[in-house]
C-alpha positions in Angstrom: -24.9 38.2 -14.0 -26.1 38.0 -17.7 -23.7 38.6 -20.0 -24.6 41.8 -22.7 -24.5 40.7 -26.5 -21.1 43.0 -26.7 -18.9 40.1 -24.0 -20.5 37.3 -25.9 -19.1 38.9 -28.9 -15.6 39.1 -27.2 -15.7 35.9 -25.5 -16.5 34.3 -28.8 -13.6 36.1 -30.1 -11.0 35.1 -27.7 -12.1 31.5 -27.5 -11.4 31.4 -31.6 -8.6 32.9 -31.8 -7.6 30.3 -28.7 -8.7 27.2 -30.7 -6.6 28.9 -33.8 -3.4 29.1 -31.9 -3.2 25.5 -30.8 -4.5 23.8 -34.2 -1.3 25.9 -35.3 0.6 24.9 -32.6 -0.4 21.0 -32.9 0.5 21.8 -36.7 3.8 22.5 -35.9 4.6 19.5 -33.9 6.4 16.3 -35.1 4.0 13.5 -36.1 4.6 10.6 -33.7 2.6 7.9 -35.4 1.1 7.6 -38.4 4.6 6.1 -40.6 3.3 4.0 -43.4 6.1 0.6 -43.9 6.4 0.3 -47.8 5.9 -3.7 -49.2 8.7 -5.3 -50.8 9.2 -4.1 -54.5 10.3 -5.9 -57.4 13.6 -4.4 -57.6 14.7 -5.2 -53.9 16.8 -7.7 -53.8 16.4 -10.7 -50.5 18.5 -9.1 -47.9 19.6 -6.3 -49.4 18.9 -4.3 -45.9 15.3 -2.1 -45.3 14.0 0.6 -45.9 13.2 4.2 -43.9 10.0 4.3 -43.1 8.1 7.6 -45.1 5.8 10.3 -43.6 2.3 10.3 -45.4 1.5 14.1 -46.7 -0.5 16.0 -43.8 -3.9 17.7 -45.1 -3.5 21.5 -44.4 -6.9 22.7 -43.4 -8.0 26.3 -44.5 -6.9 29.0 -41.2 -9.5 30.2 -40.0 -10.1 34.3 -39.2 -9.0 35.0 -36.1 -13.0 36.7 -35.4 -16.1 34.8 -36.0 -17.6 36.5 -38.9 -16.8 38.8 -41.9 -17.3 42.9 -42.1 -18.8 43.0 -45.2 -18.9 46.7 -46.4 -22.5 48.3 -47.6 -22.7 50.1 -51.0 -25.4 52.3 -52.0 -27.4 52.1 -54.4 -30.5 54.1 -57.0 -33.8 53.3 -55.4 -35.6 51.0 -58.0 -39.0 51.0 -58.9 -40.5 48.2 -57.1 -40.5 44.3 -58.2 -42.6 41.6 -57.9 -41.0 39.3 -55.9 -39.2 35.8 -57.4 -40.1 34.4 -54.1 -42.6 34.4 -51.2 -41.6 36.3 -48.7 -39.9 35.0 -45.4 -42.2 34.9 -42.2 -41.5 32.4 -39.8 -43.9 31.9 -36.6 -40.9 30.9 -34.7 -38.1 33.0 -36.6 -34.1 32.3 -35.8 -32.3 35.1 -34.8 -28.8 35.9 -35.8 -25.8 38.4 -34.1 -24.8 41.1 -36.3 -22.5 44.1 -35.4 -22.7 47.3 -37.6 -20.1 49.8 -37.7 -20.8 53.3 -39.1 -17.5 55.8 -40.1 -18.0 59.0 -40.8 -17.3 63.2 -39.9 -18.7 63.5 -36.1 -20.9 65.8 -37.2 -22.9 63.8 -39.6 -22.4 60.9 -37.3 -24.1 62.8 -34.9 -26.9 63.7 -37.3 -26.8 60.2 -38.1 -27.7 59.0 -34.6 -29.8 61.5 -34.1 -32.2 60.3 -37.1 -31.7 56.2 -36.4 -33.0 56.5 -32.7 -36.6 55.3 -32.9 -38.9 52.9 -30.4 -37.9 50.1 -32.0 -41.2 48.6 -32.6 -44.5 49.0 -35.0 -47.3 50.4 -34.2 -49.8 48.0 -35.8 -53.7 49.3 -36.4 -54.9 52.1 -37.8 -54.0 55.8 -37.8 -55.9 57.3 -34.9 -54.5 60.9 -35.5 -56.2 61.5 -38.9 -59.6 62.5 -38.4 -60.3 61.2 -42.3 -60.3 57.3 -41.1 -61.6 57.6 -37.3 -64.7 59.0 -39.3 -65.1 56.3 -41.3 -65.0 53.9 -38.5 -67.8 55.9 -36.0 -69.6 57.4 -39.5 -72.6 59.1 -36.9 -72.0 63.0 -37.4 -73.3 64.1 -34.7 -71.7 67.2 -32.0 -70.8 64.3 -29.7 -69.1 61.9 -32.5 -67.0 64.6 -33.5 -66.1 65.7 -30.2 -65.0 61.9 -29.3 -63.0 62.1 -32.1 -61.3 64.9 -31.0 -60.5 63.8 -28.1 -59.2 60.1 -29.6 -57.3 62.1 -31.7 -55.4 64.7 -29.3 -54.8 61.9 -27.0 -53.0 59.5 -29.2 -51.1 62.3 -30.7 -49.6 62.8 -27.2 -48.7 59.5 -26.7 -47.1 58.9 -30.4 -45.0 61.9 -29.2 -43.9 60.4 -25.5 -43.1 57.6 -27.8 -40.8 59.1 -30.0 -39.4 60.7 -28.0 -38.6 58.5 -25.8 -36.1 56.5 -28.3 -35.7 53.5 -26.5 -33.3 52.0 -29.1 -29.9 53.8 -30.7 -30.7 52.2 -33.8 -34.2 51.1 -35.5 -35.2 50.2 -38.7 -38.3 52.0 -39.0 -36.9 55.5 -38.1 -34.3 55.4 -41.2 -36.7 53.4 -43.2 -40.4 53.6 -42.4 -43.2 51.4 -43.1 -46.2 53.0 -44.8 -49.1 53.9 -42.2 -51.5 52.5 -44.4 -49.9 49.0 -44.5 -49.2 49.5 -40.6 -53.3 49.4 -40.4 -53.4 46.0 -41.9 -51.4 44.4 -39.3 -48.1 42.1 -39.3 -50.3 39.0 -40.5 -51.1 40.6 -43.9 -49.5 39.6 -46.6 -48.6 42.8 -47.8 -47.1 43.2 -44.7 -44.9 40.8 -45.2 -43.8 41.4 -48.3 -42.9 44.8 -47.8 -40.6 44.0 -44.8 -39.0 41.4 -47.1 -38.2 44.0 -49.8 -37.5 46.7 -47.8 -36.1 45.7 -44.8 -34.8 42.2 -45.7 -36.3 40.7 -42.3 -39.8 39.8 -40.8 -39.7 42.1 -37.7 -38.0 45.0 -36.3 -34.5 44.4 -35.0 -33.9 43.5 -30.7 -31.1 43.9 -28.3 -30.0 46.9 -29.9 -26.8 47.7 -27.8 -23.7 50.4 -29.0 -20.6 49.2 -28.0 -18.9 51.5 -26.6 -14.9 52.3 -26.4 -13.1 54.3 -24.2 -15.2 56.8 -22.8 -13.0 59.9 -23.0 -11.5 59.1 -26.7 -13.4 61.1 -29.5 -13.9 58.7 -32.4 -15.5 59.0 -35.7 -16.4 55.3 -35.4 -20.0 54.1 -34.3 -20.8 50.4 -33.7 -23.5 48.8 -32.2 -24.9 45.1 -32.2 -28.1 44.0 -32.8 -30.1 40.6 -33.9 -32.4 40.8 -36.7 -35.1 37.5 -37.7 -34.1 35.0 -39.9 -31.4 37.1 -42.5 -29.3 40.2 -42.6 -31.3 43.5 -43.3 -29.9 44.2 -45.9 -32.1 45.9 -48.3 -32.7 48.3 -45.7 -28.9 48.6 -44.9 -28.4 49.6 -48.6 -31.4 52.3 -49.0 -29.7 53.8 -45.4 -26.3 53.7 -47.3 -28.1 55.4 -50.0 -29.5 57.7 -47.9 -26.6 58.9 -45.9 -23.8 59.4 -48.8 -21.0 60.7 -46.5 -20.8 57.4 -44.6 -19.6 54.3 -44.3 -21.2 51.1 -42.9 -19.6 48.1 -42.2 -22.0 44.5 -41.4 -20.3 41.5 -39.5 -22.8 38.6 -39.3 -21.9 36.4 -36.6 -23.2 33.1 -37.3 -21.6 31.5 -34.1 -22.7 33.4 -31.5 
């Protein structure tokens, strides 16, 4: 059976905090071998008996956490009028993807608002906005009875469906709900370059997050603790982390990259 990103976390975890225990435990032990038999010095005299052999110095390494990644906490901050950027924004084809677990503290009520607001498809809608009547006229520009009534139609269907699709909220948490992408950039498609650029400022990755899972605890203990992992493309989000921390005042979010998973 295939394993959920939450045991992967944990088995990661325990094998860590395994490998930690026995370097510690090997650390402890006597060193059998490794004795280093000093040369003869100018002040021993010819017979004068031997010396102990002496224990080289041991190179301590660094102990490593117990867990396989760092909760870094998320401050907010004043929205900033908008930069251009030092660099060109990052959009691989073929992006890496990297574990993360975010954990957000806070009153179960505003929790609970919080949820409510960060559930979301978890996906963009690329192409143009089919429920504004404005921009389906510009692209069938004949005025006639039967144009307008197509566009109507066009534009009571998709309405239903971006509703089905809300509603549905296939994901606990998505970038896009807390943190939405302009419609009119959404029209030019993930390929533009303006695209791009404004996932890389606002977002901090090149595409919305996957395998958005909340990991629960016991199911009958009331907590005012919320985690949940996910894996974002290529970095961290964490311009968009930071405008949701700005956003939501009376909370606390906590990151954990997890580089070895």
């Amino acid at each position: 059976m295939p394993q959920t990103t939450a045991e992967i976390i944990a088995d990661v975890d325990a094998t860590v905090a395994r490998l930690e225990a026995y370097r510690l435990e090997l650390e402890a032990r006597p060193v059998a071998h490794g004795y280093l038999e000093p040369g003869p010095s100018d002040d021993d005299e010819l017979g004068g008996g031997f010396r102990l052999p002496t224990r080289p110095a041991l190179t301590r390494h660094t102990p490593r956490p117990p867990a396989s990644g760092t909760a870094f906490s998320i401050a907010g901050s004043e929205l900033l009028e908008p930069k251009t950027p030092l660099s060109r924004p990052l959009f691989n084809p073929q992006p890496d993807w990297l574990a993360h677990v975010l954990t957000v503290t806070g009153s179960e009520a505003v929790l609970a608002q919080f949820r409510a607001a960060a559930a979301g498809t978890g996906r963009l809608s690329w192409g143009p906005d089919v429920t504004n009547r404005e921009d389906l006229s510009r692209i069938f520009p004949v005025g006639d009875s039967r144009t307008a009534a197509l566009i109507g139609q066009i534009v009571q269907t998709q309405t239903v469906l971006l509703a089905q699709e809300t509603g549905s909220s296939s994901v606990p948490f998505d970038l896009n709900a807390l943190c939405p992408m302009p419609l009119d950039l959404l029209s030019l498609g993930p390929a533009s370059p303006m695209t791009q650029t404004w996932l890389w400022e606002h977002w901090g990755t090149s595409r919305p997050l996957r395998q958005v899972e909340v990991m629960d605890g016991h199911p009958k203990k009331i907590t005012n603790h919320w985690s949940f992992s996910f894996w974002s493309a290529d970095w961290t989000p964490w311009p968009a982390l930071r405008a949701i921390a700005t956003q939501w005042p009376d909370l606390t979010f906590s990151i954990r990259p997890l580089y070895d998973v």
